[in-house]
C-alpha positions in Angstrom: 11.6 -9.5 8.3 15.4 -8.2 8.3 16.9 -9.4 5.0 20.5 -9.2 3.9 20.7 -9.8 0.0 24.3 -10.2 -1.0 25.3 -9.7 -5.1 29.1 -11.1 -6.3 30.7 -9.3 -9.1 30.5 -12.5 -11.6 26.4 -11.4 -11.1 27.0 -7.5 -11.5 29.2 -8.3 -14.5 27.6 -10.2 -17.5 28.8 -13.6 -17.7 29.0 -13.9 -21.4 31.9 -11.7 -22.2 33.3 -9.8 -18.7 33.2 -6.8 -20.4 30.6 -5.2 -19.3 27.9 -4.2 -16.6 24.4 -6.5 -16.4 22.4 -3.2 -16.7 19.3 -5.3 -17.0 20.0 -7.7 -14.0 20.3 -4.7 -11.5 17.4 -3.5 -13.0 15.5 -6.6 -12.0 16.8 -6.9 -8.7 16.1 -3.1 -7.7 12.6 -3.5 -8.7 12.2 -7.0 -6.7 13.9 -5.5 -3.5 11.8 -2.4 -4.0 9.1 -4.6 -3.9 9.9 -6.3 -0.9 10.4 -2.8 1.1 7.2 -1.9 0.0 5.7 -5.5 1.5 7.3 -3.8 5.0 10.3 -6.0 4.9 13.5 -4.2 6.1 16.6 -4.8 3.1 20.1 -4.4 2.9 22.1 -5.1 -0.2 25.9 -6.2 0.1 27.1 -5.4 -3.5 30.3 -6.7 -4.6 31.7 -5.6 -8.3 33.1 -2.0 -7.6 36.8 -3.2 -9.2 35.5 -4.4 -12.1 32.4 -1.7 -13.0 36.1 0.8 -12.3 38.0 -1.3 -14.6 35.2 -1.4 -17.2 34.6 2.1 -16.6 38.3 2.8 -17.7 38.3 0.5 -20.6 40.9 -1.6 -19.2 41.3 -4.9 -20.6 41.5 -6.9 -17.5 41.6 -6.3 -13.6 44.5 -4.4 -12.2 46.9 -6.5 -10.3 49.0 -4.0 -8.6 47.2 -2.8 -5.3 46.9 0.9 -6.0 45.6 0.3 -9.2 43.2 -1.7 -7.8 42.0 0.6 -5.7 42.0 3.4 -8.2 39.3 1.7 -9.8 37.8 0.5 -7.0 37.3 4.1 -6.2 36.0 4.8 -9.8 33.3 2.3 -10.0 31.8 2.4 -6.2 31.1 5.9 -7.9 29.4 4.4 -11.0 27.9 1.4 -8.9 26.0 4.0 -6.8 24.6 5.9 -9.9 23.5 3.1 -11.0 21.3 1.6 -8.0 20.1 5.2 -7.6 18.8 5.7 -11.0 17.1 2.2 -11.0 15.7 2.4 -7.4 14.7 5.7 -8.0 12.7 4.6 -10.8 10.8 2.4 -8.4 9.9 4.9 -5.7 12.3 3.4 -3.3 15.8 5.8 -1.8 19.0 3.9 -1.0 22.0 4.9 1.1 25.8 3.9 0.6 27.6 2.4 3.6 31.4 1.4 2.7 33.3 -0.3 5.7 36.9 -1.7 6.6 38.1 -3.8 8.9 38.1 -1.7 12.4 34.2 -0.6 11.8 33.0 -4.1 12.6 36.2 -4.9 14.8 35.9 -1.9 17.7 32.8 -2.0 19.7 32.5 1.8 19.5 32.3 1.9 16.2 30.1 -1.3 15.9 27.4 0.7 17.9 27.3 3.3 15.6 27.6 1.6 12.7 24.5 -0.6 14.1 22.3 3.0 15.1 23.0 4.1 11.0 21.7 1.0 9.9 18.4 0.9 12.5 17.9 4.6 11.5 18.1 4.0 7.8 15.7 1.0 8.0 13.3 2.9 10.4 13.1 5.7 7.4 12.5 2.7 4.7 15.9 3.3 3.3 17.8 0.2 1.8 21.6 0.5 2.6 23.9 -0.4 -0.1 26.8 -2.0 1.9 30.5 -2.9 0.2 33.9 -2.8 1.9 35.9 0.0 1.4 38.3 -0.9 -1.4 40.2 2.5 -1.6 41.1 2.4 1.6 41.4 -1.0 2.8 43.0 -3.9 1.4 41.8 -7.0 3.1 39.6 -8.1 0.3 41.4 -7.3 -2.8 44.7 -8.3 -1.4 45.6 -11.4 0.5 47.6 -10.2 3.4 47.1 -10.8 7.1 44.6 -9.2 9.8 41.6 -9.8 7.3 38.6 -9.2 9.9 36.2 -8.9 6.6 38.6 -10.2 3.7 35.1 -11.2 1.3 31.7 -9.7 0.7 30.3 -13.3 1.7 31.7 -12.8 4.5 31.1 -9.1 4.7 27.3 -9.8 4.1 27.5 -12.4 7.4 29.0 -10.0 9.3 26.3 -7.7 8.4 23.5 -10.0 8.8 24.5 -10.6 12.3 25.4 -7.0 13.3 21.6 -5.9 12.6 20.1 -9.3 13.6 18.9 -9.8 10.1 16.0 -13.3 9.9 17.5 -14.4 6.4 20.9 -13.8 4.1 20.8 -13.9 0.5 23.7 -14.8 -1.4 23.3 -14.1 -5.1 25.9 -16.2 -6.8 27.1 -17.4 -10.3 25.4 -20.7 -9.4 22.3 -22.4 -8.4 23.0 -24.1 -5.3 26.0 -25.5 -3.4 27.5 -28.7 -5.4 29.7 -31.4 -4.7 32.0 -30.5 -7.6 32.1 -27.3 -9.8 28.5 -27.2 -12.2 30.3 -25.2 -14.6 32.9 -27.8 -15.6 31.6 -30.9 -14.3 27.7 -31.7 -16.1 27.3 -34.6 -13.5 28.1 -32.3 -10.4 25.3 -33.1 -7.6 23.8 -30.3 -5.9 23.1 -30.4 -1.8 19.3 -28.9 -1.4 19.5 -28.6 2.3 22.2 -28.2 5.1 21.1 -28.4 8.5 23.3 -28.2 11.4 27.3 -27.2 11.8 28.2 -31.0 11.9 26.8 -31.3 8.3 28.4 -28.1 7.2 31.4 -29.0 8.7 31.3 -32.2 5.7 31.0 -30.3 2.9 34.5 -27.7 3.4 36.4 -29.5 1.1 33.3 -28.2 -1.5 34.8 -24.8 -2.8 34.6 -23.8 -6.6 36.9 -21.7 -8.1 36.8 -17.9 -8.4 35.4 -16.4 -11.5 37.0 -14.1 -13.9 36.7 -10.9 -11.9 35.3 -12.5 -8.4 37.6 -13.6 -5.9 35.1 -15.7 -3.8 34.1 -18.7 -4.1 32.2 -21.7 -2.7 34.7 -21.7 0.2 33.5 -18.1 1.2 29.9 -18.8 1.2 30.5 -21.8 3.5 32.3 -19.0 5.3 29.3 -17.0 5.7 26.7 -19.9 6.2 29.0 -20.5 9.7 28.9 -17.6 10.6 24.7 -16.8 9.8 23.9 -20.2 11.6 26.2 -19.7 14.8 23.8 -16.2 14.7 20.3 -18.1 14.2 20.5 -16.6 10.8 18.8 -19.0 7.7 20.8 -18.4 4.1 20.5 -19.3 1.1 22.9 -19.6 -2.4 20.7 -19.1 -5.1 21.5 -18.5 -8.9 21.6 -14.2 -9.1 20.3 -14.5 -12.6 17.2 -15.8 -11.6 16.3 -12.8 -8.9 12.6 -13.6 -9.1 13.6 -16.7 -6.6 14.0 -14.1 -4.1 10.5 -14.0 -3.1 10.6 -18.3 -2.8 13.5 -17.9 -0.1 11.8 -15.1 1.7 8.5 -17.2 1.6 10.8 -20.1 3.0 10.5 -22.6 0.4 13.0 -24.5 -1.1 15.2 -23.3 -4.1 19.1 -23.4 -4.2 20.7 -24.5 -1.0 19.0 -24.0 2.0 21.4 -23.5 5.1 19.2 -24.1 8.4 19.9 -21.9 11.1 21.5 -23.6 14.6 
């Protein structure tokens, strides 16, 4: 099975302070994926968080708002991002590659096909590619301008998914399912278990919870994505990124988080 596991910065970053890089999480979820590779499953990991690791990295005390700033640091902590997945992969017998992309790589054919051979070659050699965009060169995600082709890492992570005709996408989030209201401020929120078809999906765009303190996705991104992995027979899933062990019940197929059924 092709799996595309997708990681947002408010899951790379601890929660309780922003401040600082989940050292343990990424920890977990290198040994789980390493896991999976090792059960002959073919994985690619969409990490998000390179901004912020940069900005912790440099001690600043929030994100940088100008553009080159941005991707100063962006350019800092891909750096430190990669160390880190290489140190704790490493320590589970399992090699990873780094694949940054922009806009154009996914948007001319030519360089879609050769994008597509570096990712079959990588899998054929058991490699897991570490996928983000490429901050420090491209602004579509970290600014808001026009001509975004990939403009999110939800997005990103479909796009990806359905370039290597992945079975299942994995989107590691700050929450446990898709809701009908944001969890984190509303106690009473209901969450949806299951979405099956784009007429149902279609109902639930006006769900779309806030961006986090150093994320700028959302809810609205990941509905984003589950269009675009269910237009490409893809199944996803939203699961809590905290809880990484519930990777093995979405790649069993059983139900945890949302559930997006592919067309």
């Amino acid at each position: 099975m092709r799996i595309v596991v997708k990681i947002g910065t408010s899951t790379v970053i601890r929660r309780e302070d922003n401040s600082s890089v989940n050292i343990g999480l990424l920890d977990r979820l290198s040994k789980v994926l390493s896991d999976l590779r090792g059960a002959g499953h073919q994985i690619i990991l969409v990490s998000s968080g390179a901004i912020a690791v940069g900005s912790i990295k440099l001690k600043l005390a929030e994100r940088p708002t100008t553009l080159r700033m941005k991707q100063a640091a962006a350019a800092i902590g891909q750096l430190e991002l990669m160390h880190l997945y290489d140190k704790f992969f490493g320590e589970y017998g399992q090699s990873v590659a780094q694949i940054l992309l922009t806009d154009t790589d996914v948007d001319s054919l030519t360089r879609r096909a050769h994008l597509l051979n570096t990712f079959d070659a990588l899998l054929e050699l058991g490699v897991i590619p570490i996928v983000n965009e490429n901050d420090s060169v491209s602004a579509n995600e970290i600014e808001t301008g026009d001509f975004r082709v990939l403009g999110d890492n939800d997005t990103l992570s479909a796009i990806v998914a359905a370039l290597i005709n992945a079975d299942l996408l994995l989107l590691l989030s700050d929450v446990d399912a898709l809701y009908d209201s944001d969890p984190h401020t509303n106690p009473k929120a209901v969450p949806f278990r299951e979405v099956r078809g784009l007429a149902e999906l279609e109902k639930l765009r006006t769900v779309a919870g806030s961006a986090g303190t150093w994320g700028t996705g959302g809810m609205a991104t990941k509905l984003n994505a589950a269009q675009k992995a269910m237009e490409n027979g893809i199944a996803m899933y939203i699961q809590d990124g905290e809880n990484v062990d519930k990777i093995y019940s979405m790649v069993s197929g059983e139900q945890t988080g949302t559930r997006f059924f592919p067309k």
